[in-house]
C-alpha positions as a Markdown table, in Angstrom:
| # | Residue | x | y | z |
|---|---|---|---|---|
| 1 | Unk | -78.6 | -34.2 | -113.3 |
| 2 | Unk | -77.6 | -38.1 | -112.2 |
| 3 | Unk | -78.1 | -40.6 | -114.0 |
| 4 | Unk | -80.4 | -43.1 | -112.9 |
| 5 | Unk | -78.7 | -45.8 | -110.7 |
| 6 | Unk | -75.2 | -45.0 | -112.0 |
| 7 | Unk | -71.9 | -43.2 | -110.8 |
| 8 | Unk | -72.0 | -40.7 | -113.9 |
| 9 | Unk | -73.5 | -37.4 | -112.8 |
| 10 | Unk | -74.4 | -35.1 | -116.1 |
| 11 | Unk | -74.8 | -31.9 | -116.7 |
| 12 | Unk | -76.9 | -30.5 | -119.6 |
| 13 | Unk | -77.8 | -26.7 | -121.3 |
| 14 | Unk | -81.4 | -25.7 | -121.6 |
| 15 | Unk | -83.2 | -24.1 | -124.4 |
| 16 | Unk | -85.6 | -22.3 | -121.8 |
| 17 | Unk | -88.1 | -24.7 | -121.9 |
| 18 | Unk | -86.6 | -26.6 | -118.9 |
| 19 | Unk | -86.1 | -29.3 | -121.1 |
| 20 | Unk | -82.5 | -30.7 | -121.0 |
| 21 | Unk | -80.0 | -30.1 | -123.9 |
| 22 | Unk | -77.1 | -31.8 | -125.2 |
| 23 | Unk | -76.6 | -33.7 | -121.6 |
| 24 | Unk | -72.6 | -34.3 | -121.2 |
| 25 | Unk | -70.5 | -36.3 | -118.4 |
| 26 | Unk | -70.2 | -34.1 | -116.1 |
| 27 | Unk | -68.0 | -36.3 | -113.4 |
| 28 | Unk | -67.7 | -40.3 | -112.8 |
| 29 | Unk | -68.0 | -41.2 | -109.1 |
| 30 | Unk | -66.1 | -44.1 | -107.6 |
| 31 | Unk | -67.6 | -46.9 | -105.6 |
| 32 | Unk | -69.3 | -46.9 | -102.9 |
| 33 | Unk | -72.1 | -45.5 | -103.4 |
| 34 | Unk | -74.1 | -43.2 | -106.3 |
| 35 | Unk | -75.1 | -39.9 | -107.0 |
| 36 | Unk | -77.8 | -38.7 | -105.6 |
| 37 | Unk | -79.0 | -35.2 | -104.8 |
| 38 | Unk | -76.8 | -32.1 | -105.5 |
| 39 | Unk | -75.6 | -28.1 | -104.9 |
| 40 | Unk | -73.7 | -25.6 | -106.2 |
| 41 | Unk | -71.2 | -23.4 | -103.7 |
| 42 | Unk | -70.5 | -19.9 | -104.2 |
| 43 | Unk | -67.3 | -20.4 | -105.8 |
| 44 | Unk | -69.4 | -22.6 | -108.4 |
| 45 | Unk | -68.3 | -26.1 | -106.9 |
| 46 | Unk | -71.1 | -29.1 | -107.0 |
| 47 | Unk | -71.3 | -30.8 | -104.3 |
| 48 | Unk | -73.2 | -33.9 | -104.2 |
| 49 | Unk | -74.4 | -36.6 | -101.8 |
| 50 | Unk | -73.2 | -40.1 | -102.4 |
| 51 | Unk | -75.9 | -42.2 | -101.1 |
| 52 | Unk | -74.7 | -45.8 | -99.7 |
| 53 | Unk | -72.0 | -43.9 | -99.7 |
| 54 | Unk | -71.6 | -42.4 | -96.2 |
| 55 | Unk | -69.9 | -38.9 | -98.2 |
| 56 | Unk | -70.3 | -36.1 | -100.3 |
| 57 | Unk | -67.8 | -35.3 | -102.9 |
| 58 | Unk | -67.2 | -31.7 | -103.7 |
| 59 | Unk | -66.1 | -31.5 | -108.1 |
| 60 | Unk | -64.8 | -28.2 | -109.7 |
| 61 | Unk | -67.0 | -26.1 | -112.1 |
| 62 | Unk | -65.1 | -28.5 | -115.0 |
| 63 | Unk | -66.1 | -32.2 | -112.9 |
| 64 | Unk | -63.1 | -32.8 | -111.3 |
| 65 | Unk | -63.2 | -34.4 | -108.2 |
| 66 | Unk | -61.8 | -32.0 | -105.4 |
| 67 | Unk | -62.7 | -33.2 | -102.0 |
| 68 | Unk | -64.4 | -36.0 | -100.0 |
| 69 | Unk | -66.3 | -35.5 | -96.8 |
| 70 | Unk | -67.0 | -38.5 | -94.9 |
| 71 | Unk | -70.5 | -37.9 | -92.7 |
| 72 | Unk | -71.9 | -40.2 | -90.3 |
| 73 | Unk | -74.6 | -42.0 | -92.0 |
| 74 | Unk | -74.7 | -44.5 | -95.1 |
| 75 | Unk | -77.0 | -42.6 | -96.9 |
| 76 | Unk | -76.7 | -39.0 | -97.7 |
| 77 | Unk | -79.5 | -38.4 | -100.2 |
| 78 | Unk | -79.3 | -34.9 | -101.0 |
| 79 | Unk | -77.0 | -31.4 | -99.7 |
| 80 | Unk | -78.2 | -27.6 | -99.8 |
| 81 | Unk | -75.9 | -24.4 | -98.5 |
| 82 | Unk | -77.8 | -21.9 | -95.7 |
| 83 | Unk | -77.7 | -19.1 | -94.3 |
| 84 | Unk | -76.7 | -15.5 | -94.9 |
| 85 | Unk | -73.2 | -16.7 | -96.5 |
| 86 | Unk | -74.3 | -19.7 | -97.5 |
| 87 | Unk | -71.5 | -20.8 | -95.7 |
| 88 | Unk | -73.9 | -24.2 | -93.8 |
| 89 | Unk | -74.0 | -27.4 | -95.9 |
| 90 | Unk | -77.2 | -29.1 | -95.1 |
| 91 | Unk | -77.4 | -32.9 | -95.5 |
| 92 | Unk | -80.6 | -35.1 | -95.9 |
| 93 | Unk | -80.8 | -38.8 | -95.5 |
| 94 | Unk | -82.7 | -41.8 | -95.9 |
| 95 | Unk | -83.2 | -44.3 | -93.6 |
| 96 | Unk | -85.2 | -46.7 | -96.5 |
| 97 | Unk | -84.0 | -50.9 | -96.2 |
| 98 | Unk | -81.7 | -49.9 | -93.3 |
| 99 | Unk | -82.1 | -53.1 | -91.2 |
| 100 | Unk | -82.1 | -52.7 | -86.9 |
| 101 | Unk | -78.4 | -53.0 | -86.4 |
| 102 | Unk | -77.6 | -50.2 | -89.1 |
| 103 | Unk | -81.1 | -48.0 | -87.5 |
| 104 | Unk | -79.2 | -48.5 | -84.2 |
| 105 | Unk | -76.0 | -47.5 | -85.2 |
| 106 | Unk | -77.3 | -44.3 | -87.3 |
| 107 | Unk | -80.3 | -43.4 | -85.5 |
């Protein structure tokens, strides 16, 4: 679960109700860019999109950043795994108060 327009993705238990409990840093994210939407691997890793970005960072189960994958848009806003394996990231973006030059570039 981000929080709201800041790098510090948490995570949180749940009582069953759906209702978060006890939320705890989960991972800080360096600039640029922020959390935004996220997945879990089958090895348990989270990946999330970092939108403004132009990445996804990929944390161990404990929040520790383990890899960064540069994608070719500014704004990654959120990531799923496909397929059988679920071995296909899927990325969505956001092409919101991109001006002409950055719509050209990033069509």
């Amino acid at each position: 679960m981000p929080s709201r327009g800041r790098r510090r993705p948490c995570s949180a238990g749940s009582r069953g109700s759906g209702t978060p409990h006890r939320p705890r840093l989960f991972a800080e994210i360096s600039p640029p860019g922020r959390p935004d939407g996220m997945a879990v691997d089958t090895e348990g890793n989270v990946w999330s999109a970092i939108a403004g970005g132009g990445h996804l960072v990929c944390f161990s189960p404990a929040g520790t950043e383990l890899h960064r994958e540069p994608i070719p848009v500014p704004t990654p806003t959120s990531c799923c795994f496909a397929g059988p394996e679920r071995d296909r990231l899927i990325v969505t973006t956001s092409r919101k108060r991109m001006n002409a030059t950055a719509l050209a570039a990033h069509p």
